[in-house]
C-alpha positions in Angstrom: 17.3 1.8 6.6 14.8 4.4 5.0 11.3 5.3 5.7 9.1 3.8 2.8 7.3 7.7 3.4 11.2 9.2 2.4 11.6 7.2 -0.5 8.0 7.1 -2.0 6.8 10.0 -4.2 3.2 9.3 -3.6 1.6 6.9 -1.4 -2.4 7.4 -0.9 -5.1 4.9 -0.7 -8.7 5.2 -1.6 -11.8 2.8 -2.1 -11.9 0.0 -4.6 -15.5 -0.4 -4.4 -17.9 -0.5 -1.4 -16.1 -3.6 0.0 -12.2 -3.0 -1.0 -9.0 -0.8 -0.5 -6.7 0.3 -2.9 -3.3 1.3 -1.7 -0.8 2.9 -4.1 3.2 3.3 -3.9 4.3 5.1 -6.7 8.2 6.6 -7.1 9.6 9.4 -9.0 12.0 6.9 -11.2 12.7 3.5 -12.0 16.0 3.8 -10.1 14.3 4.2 -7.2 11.2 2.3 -7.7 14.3 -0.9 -8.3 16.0 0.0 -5.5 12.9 -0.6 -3.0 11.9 -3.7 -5.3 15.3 -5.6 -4.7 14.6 -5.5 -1.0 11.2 -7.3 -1.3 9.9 -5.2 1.5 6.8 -4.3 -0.6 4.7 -7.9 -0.8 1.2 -9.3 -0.3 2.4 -10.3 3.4 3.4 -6.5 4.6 0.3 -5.5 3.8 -1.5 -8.8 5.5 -0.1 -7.9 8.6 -0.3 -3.9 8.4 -4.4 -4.0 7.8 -5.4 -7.8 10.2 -6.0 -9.2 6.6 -5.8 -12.9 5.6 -2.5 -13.0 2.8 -4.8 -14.7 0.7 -7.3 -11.8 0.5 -4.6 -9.3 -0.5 -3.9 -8.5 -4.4 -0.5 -7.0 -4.6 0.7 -5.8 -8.6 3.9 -4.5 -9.3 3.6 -1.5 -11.9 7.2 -1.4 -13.0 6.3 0.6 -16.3 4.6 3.5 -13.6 7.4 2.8 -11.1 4.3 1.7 -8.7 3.5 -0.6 -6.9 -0.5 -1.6 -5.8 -2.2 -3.6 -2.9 -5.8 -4.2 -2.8 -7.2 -5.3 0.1 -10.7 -6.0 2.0 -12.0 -2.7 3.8 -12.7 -3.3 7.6 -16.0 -1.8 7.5 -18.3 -1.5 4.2 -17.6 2.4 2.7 -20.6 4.4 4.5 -21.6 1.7 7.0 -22.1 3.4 10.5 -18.9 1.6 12.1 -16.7 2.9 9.0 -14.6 6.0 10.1 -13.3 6.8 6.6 -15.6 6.6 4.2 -13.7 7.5 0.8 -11.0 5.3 2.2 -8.6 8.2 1.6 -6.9 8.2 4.8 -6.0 4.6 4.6 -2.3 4.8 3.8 -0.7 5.7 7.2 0.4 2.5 8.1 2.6 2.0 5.1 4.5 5.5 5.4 6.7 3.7 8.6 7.6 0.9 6.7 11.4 0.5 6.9 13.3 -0.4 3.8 16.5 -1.5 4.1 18.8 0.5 1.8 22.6 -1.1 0.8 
C-alpha cells in the first residue's frame, strides 16, 4: 500500500463555479498514472464518501492522455457565503492525499 499523496505528482482542488469543486490527480507518467488506475481506487464513490456527497452528484473523468484523473463535486457551502471557510476552494484536496492505494 501507498499513499495516493506519494504516488501523485499534483493533487489540488479549486472551485468549479460558485456551487462546485474540482479536484485534480494528475501523475508524472502513464506508468504510474496505469498503475493507480488498475487498482480502481480512484472512482466516483471514493470521492462520495471523502466530501458527505450523494454518488450521483459526483463527476469523475479519467484524463489518460494528461495522466489525470478529475472529480467534480458539489461545494458544502456556496464560494463566499458566510458559512464557507475556503473560499477559492483551494484547500479542498486534503482528504484525498491519505487515500491508500494498494500497490502489487
Amino acid at each position: 500500500m501507498a499513499k495516493l499523496s506519494a504516488l501523485a505528482q499534483i493533487i489540488r482542488s479549486k472551485n468549479a463555479g460558485a456551487n462546485l469543486l474540482t479536484l485534480d490527480i494528475i501523475f508524472e507518467d502513464a506508468a504510474r498514472f496505469e498503475q493507480v488506475r488498475r487498482t480502481g481506487v480512484l472512482n466516483r464513490a471514493l470521492f462520495a464518501r471523502l466530501y458527505g456527497v450523494a454518488e450521483a452528484d459526483v463527476q469523475f473523468i479519467e484524463y489518460p492522455q494528461a495522466y489525470a484523473f478529475k472529480g467534480t463535486l458539489p461545494r458544502q457551502a456556496l464560494s463566499g457565503d458566510p458559512a464557507d471557510r475556503d473560499i477559492y476552494g483551494a484547500q479542498q484536496h486534503a482528504p484525498l492525499l491519505d487515500v491508500e492505494v494498494p500497490l502489487g
